[in-house]
C-alpha positions as CSV (number, residue, x, y, z in Angstrom):
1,X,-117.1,20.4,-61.3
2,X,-117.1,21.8,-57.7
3,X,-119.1,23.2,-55.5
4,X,-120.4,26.8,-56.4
5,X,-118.2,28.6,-53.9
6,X,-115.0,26.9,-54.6
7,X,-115.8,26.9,-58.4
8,X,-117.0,31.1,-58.4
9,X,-113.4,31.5,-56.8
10,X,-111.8,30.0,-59.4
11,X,-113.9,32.7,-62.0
12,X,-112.2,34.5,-59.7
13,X,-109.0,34.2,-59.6
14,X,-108.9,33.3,-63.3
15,X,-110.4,36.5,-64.2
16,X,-107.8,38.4,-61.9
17,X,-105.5,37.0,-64.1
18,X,-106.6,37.9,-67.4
19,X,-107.4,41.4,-66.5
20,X,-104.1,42.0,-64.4
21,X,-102.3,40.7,-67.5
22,X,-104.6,42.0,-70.1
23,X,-104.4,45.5,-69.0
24,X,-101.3,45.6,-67.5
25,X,-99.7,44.3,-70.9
26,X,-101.7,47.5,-72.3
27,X,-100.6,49.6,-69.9
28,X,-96.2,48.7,-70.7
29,X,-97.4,48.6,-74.5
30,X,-96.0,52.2,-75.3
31,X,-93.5,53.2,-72.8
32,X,-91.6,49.7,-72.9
33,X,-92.3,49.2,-76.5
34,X,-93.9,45.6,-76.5
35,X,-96.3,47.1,-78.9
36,X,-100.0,45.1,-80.4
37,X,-97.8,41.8,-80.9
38,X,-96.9,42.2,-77.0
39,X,-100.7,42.7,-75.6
40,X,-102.2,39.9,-78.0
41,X,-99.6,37.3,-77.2
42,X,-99.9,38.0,-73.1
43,X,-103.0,38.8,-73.1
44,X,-103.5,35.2,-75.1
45,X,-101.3,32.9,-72.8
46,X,-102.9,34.6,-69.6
47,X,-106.5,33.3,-70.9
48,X,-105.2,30.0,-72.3
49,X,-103.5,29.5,-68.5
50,X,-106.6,30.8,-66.5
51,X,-108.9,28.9,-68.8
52,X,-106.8,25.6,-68.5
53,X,-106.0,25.5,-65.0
54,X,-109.8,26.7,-63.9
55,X,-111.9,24.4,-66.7
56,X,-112.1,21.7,-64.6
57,X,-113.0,23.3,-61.5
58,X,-115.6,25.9,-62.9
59,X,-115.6,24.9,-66.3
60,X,-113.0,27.5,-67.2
61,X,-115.7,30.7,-68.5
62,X,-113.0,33.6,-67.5
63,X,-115.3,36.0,-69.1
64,X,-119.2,37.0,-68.2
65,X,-119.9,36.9,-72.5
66,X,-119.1,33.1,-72.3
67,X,-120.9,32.4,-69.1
68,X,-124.0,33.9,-70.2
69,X,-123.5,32.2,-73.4
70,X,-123.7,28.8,-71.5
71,X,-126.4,29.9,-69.5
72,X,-128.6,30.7,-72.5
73,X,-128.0,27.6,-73.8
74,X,-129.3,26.1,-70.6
75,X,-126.0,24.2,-69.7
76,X,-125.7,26.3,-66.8
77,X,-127.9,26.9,-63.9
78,X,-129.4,30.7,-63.1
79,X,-127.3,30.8,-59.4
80,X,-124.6,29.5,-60.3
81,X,-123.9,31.4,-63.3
82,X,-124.7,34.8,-61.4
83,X,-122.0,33.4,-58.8
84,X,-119.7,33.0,-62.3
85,X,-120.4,36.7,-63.0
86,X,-120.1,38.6,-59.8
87,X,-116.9,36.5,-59.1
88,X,-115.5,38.0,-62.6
89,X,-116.2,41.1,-61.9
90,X,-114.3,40.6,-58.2
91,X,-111.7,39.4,-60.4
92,X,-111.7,42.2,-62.7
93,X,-111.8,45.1,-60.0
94,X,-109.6,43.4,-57.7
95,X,-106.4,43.6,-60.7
96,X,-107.2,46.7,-61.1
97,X,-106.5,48.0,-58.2
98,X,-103.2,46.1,-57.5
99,X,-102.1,47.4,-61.5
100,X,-102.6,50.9,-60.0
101,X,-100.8,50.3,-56.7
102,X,-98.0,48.8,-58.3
103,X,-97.4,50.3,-61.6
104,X,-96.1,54.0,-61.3
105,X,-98.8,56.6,-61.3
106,X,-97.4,58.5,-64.8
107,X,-97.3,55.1,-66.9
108,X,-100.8,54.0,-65.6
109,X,-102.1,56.8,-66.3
110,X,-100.9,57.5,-69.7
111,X,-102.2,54.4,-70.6
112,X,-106.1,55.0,-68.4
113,X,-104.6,51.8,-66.8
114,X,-105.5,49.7,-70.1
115,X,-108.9,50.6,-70.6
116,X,-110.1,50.2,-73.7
117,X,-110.9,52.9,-75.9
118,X,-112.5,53.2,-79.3
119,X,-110.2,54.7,-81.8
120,X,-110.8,58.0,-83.6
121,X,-113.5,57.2,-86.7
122,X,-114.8,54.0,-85.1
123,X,-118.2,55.1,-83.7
124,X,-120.0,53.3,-80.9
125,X,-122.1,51.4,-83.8
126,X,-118.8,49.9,-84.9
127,X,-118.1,49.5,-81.7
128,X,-120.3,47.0,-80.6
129,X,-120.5,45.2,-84.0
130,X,-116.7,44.9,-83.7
131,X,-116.6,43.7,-80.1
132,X,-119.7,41.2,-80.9
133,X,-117.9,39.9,-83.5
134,X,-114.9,38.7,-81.5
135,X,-116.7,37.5,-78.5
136,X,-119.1,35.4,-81.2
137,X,-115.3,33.8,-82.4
138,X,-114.2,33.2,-78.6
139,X,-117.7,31.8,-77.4
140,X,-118.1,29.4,-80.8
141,X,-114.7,28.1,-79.8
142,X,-115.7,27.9,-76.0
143,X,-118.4,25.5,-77.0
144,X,-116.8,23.6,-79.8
145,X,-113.7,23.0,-77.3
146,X,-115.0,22.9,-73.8
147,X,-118.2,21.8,-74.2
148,X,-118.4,19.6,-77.0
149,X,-117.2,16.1,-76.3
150,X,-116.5,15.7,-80.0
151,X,-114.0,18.1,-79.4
152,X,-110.9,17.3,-81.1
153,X,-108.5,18.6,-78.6
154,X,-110.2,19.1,-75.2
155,X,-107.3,18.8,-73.1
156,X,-105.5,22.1,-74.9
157,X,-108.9,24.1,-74.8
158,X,-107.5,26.4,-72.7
159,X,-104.5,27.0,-75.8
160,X,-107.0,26.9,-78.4
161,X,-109.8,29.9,-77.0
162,X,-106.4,32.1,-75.7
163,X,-104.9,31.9,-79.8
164,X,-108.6,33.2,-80.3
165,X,-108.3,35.9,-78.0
166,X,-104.8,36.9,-79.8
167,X,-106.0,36.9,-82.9
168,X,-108.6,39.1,-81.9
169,X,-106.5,41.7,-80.5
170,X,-104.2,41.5,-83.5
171,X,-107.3,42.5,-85.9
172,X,-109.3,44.7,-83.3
173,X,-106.9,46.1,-81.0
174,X,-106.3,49.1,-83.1
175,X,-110.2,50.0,-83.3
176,X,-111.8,48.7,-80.1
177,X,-108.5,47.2,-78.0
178,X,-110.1,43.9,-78.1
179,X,-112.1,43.4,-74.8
180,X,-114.2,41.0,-75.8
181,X,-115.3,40.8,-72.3
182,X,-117.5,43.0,-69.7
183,X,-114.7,42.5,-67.2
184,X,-111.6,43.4,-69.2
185,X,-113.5,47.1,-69.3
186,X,-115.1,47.4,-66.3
187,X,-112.2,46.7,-63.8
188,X,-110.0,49.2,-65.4
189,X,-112.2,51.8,-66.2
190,X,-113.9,51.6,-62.9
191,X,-110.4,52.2,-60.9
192,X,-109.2,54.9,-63.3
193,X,-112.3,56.7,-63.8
194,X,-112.5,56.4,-68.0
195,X,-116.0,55.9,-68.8
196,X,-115.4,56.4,-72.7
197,X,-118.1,54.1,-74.4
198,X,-117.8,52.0,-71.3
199,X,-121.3,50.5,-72.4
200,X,-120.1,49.3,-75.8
201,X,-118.0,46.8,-74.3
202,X,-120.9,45.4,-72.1
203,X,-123.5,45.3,-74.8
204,X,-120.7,44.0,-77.7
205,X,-119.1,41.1,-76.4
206,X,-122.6,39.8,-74.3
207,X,-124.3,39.7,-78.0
208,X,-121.6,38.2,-79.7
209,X,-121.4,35.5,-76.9
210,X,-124.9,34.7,-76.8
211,X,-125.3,34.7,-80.7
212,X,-121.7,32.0,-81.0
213,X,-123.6,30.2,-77.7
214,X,-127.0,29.6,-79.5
215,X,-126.1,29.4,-82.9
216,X,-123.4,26.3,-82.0
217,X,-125.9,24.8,-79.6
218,X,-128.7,24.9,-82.1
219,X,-126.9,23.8,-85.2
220,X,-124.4,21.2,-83.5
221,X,-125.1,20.0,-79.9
222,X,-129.0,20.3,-79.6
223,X,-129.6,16.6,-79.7
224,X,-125.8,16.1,-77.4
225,X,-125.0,16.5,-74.2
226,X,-122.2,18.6,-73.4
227,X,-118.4,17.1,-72.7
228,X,-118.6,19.4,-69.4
229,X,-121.3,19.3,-66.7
């Protein structure tokens, strides 16, 4: 992999795209009528894109859930994977803010610029157990894909974790809108100002990550070293 810089701009720029797409796919959802099937399936290709192009630069996280997955299983070092997580973030914010320059002010808003929201009946409990859920699917796939040279399709990783992703949203959207990542909330809510639950999705997809991190690590690649540096 590269360097730190060059690799934390990839995070970077791989995040921005997941976010601008995630959230921006939310945010034409209603008025243009591309509906759950619309957001899963661009919200899907966007990851499996980011996550392909940027794997062999950073390593391809796109999400802080996975990188503090690796880092708990020790694959990645303490700097570098804060440089992985504060780039996100950048990303996050940064598509954000160019969703609510260029998308008119009435649709955004309608739509609290694709933050997402727990439904009505789904409490904060469900929440998090929801959103851990996903993120442990997404970050068991990471590893077995991506990090796992026993892999069985390494060079379509990136198509592999972005079907998990859509599947999901296609299951979860309706109750949680399927963050399954720190910066998929933050960004938006940050920019809009909707705080709803905003911890849920911080605490959900980080536990789910770390549980799918260590439990593949421990049962499968303890006595392996990983396909990726």
């Amino acid at each position: 992999m590269e360097t730190t810089w060059k690799a934390a701009l990839a995070e970077f720029i791989g995040s921005f795209g997941f976010v601008f797409v995630g959230a921006g796919s939310v945010i034409v959802a209603g008025p243009y009528g591309s509906g759950l099937l619309g957001v899963a399936l661009a919200t899907g290709f966007a990851v499996a894109v980011m996550v392909s192009v940027t794997a062999p630069i950073s390593g391809g996280h796109v999400n802080p859930a996975v990188t503090i997955g690796v880092w708990v299983a020790g694959k990645i070092g303490s700097a570098r994977a804060l440089a992985y997580v504060a780039a996100q973030f950048a990303g996050g914010i940064f598509a954000s803010l160019l969703l609510r320059f260029v998308v008119p002010r009435a649709v955004w808003e309608a739509a609290n610029l694709g933050t997402p929201l727990l439904a009505t009946g789904i409490g904060q409990g469900k929440g998090i157990l929801i959103e851990a859920v996903l993120a442990f699917f997404l970050v068991f796939t990471f590893f077995a894909t991506l990090l796992d040279d026993r892999g069985p399709f390494p060079q379509a990783a990136g198509l592999t974790v972005g079907s998990v992703l859509a599947f999901d949203i296609l299951v979860a959207g309706p109750f949680t809108g399927g963050a399954v990542s720190p910066v998929r909330s933050f960004g938006p809510a940050l920019v809009s100002g909707t705080w709803n639950d905003w911890w849920v999705y911080w605490v959900g997809p980080v536990a789910g990550g770390v549980i799918g991190a260590v439990l593949y690590w421990s049962a499968f690649m303890r006595d392996r070293e990983p396909g990726v540096p």
